[in-house]
C-alpha positions in Angstrom: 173.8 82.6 110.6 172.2 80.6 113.0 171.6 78.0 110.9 174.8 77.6 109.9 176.4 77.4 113.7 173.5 74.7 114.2 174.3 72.9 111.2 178.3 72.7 112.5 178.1 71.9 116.2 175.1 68.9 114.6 177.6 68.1 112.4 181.2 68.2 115.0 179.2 66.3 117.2 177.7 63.3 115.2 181.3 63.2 113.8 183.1 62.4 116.8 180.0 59.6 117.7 180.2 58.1 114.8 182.9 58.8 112.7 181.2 59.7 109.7 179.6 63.0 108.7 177.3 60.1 106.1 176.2 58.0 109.0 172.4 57.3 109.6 173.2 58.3 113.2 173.8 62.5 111.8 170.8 62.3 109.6 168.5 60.8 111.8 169.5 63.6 114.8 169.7 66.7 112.0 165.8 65.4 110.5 164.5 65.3 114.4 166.1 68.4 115.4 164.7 70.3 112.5 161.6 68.9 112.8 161.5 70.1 116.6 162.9 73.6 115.8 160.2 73.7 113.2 157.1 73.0 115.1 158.6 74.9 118.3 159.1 78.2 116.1 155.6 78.1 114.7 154.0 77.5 118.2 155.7 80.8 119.4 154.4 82.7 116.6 150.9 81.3 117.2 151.5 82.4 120.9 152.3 85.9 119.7 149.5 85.8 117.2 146.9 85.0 119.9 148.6 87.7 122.4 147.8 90.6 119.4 144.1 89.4 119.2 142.2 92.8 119.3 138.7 94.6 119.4 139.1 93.5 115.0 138.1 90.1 116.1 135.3 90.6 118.2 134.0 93.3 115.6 134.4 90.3 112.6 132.5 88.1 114.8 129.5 89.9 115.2 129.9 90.8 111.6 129.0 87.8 110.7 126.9 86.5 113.1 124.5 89.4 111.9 124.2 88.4 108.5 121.6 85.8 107.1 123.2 85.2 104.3 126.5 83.5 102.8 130.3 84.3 104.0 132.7 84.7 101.3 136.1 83.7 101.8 138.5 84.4 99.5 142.4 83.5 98.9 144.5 81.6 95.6 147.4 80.0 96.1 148.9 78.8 99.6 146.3 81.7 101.0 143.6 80.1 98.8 144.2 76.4 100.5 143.8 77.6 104.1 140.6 79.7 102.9 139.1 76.4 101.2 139.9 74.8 104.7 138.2 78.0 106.5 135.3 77.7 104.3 134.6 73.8 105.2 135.1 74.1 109.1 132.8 77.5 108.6 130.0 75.2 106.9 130.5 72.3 109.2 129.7 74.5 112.5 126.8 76.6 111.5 128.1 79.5 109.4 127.2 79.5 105.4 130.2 80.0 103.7 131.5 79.9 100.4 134.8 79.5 98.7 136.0 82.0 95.7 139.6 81.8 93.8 140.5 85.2 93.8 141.8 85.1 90.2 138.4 82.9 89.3 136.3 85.6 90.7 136.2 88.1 87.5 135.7 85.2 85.3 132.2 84.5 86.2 132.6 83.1 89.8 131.3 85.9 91.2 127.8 84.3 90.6 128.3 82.8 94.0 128.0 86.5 95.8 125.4 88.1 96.9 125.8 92.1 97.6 126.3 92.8 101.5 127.6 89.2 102.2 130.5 89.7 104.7 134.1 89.2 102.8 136.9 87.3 104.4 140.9 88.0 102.7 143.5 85.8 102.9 147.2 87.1 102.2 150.2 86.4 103.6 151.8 89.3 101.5 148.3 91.6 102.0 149.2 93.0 98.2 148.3 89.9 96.5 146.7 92.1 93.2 143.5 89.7 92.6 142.1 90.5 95.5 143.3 94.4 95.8 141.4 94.7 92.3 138.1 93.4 94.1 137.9 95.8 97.1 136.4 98.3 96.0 133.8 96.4 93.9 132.8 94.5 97.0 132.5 97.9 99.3 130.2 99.1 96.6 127.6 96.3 97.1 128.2 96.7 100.9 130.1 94.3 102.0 132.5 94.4 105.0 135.8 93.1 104.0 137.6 91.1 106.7 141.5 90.3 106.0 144.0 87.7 107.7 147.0 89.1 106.2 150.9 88.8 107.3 151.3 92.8 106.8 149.1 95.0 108.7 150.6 97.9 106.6 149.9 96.7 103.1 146.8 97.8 100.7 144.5 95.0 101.9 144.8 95.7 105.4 144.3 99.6 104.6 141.4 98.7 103.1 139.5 95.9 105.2 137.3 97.0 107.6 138.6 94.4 110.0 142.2 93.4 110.2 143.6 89.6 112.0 147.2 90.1 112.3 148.7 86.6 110.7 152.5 88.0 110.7 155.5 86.1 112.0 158.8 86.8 112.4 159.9 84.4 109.5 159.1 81.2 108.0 160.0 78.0 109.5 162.0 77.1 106.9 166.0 78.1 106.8 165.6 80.1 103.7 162.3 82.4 104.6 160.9 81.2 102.0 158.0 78.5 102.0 154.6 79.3 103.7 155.3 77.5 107.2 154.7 79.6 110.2 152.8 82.0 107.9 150.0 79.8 106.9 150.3 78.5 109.9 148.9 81.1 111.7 146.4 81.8 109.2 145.0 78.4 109.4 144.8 79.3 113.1 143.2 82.7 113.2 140.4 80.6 110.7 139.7 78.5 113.2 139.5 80.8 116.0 137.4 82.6 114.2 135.1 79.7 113.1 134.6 78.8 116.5 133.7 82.4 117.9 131.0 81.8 115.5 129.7 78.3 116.7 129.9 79.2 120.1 128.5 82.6 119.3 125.5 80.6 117.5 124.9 78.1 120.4 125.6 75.3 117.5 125.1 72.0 119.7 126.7 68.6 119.0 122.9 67.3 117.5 123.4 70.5 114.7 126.6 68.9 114.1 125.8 65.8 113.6 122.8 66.9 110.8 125.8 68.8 109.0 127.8 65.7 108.9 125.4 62.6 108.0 128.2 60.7 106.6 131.8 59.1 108.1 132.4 58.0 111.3 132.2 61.8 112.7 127.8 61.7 111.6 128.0 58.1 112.8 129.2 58.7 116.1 126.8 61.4 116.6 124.2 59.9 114.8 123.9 56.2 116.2 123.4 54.9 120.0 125.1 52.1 121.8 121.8 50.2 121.3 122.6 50.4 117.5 125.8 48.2 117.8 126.1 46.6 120.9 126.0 42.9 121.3 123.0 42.3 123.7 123.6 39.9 126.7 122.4 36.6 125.6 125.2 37.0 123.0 127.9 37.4 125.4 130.1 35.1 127.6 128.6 35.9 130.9 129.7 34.1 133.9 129.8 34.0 138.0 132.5 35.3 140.5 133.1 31.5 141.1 133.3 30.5 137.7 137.1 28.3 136.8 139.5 29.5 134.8 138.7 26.0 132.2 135.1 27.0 132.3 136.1 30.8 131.5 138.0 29.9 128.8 134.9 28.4 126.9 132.8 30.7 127.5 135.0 33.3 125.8 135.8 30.9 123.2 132.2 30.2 122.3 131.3 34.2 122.1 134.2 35.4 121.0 134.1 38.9 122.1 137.8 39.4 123.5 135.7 39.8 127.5 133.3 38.1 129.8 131.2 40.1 132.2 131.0 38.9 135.4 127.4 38.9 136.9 126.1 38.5 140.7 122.3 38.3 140.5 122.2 40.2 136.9 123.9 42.8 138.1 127.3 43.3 136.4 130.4 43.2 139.4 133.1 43.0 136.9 135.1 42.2 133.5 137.6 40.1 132.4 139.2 40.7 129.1 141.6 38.9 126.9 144.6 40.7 128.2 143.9 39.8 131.8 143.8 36.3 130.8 147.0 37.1 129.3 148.1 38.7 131.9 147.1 35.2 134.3 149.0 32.6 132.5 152.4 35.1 132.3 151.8 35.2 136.2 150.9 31.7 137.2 152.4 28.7 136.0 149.4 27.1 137.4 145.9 28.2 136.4 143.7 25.4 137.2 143.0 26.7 140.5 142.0 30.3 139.4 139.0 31.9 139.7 137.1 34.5 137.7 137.3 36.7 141.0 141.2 36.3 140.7 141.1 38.1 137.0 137.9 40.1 137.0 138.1 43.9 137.3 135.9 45.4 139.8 133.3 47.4 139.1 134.3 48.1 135.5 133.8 51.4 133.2 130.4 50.9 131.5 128.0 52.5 129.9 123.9 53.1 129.5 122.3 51.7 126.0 121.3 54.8 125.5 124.4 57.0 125.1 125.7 58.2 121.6 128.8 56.4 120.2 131.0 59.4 120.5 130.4 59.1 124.2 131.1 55.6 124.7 134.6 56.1 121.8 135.1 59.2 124.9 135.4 56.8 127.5 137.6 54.1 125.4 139.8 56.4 123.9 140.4 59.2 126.2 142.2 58.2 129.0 145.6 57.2 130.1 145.0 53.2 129.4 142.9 52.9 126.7 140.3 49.7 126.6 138.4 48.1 123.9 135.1 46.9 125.3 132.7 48.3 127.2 129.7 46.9 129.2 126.1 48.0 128.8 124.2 48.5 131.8 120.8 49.8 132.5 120.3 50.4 136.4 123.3 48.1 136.9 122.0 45.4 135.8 124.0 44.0 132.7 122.6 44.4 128.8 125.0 43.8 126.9 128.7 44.7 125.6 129.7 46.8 123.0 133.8 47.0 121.7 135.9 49.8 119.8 135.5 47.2 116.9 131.7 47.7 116.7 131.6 51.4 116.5 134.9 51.7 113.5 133.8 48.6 111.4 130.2 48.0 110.6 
């Protein structure tokens, strides 16, 4: 029903704008609105989800943090996708884990289990019948079964040892239907749960970085400033005093979209490409500019030293983003090092 009185006041009021029930004007609103109601409704049932968080989670937790060996986590179908996901963020922060299809399981995949290894269930339905068939095999070889279902009364959750409540109201779609909110919230509860563990384990960004030698994530962790930067007799490097002519070359020659601007080695500011930008927008004249009329004072820089993560942390993560950074070892000016370096080499 409430669909349906959206769908008509959506559709009364793009009428009388534009004319036409078919114009892009009512299909563009109707696709943003839904998209909005979509991504509000599954925030409040992760808020609700998080308020039911109960003594089951802690107890999970330290299930698994006491056991030396593997983590099973087990799902098939939508279930089975967020427990592969579980199962990678698991192995990527410290935890062993291992993925097995439910249905797969009694067809030899079981090899992969070893008895007592902790078992984690994922159901929306908590009845799905290929994992209800390997309960009570895995209590007999003592394992604790842990279950993120979307019924806390079905046979799964009667069963587990410890419950996560994953239920929602309904699914984000308008016909309750497709897995929205509900794996959703699964996905969520996995990754609560996979960071109780990290943190639980002390797992540090240098164990991190071993799990992930590869892509930019093992690259940023991996390499230093020093490994990229452009060291400062290969960058334009000039004087408070300097023209705006002679600026011009000297970012022209090095070509490394900023000049640093020294005062007896020691770096006193920046100028980039946008300032200069920024200059001749401003000024019809320029030939009486100065580098001390563009320069930023005292820029943002950074020690050779630092890992690339840390010096992407100061590009990236602020309200104006920038693209180069200086290198500095007791303020005295190394080199430069830009967004360009770190992403494409």
């Amino acid at each position: 029903m409430y669909y349906r009185a959206w769908w008509m006041v959506m559709y009364s009021v793009n009428r009388f704008k534009s004319g036409s029930k078919f114009s892009p004007y009512f299909y563009r609103m109707s696709h943003d609105a839904s998209a909005r109601r979509v991504m509000q409704f599954e925030a409040d049932q992760l808020y609700l989800a998080a308020a039911r968080l109960g003594p089951s989670f802690h107890q999970a937790t330290e299930t698994i943090l006491a056991h030396p060996g593997n983590t099973i986590v087990c799902g098939i179908g939508k279930s089975g996708a967020i427990a592969q996901k579980l199962t990678a963020t698991l192995c990527s922060t410290g935890t062993r884990a291992v993925f097995l299809h439910a249905a797969e399981a009694v067809h030899g995949d079981l090899g992969v289990y070893t008895p007592g290894d902790p078992v984690i269930l994922i159901s929306k339905s908590g009845a799905t019948p290929e994992m209800v068939r390997l309960i009570p095999w895995f209590k007999e070889q003592g394992s604790a079964i842990i279950a993120i279902v979307g019924n806390m009364h079905s046979p799964i959750a009667e069963q587990a040892r410890f419950v996560l409540d994953a239920s929602v109201e309904k699914e984000a779609d308008p016909l309750n239907l497709a897995p929205t909110a509900s794996s959703t919230v699964a996905l969520a509860l996995g990754d609560a749960l996979a960071v109780a563990l990290m943190e639980g384990r002390g797992f540090t960004a240098e164990a991190f970085a071993r799990n992930h030698p590869g892509g930019q994530l093992g690259r940023n962790l991996h390499l230093k400033v020093s490994d990229v930067m452009h060291p400062i007799d290969q960058v334009a490097c000039l004087t408070p005093d300097a023209g705006f002519r002679e600026l011009i070359i000297a970012m022209s020659t090095y070509n490394l979209g900023a000049a640093c601007i020294l005062g007896d080695g020691r770096l006193i500011g920046l100028v980039t490409d946008g300032d200069i930008r920024r200059a001749l927008l401003q000024h019809e004249q320029v030939d009486g500019l100065t580098v001390a009329d563009l320069m930023t004072k005292d820029p943002i820089a950074i020690e050779a030293d630092a890992s690339l993560k840390e010096a992407v942390d100061k590009m990236e993560n602020r309200q104006s983003q920038i693209a180069v950074l200086p290198v500095v070892a007791d303020g005295r000016c190394t080199g430069l090092v830009r967004i360009h370096d770190i992403y494409h080499q």
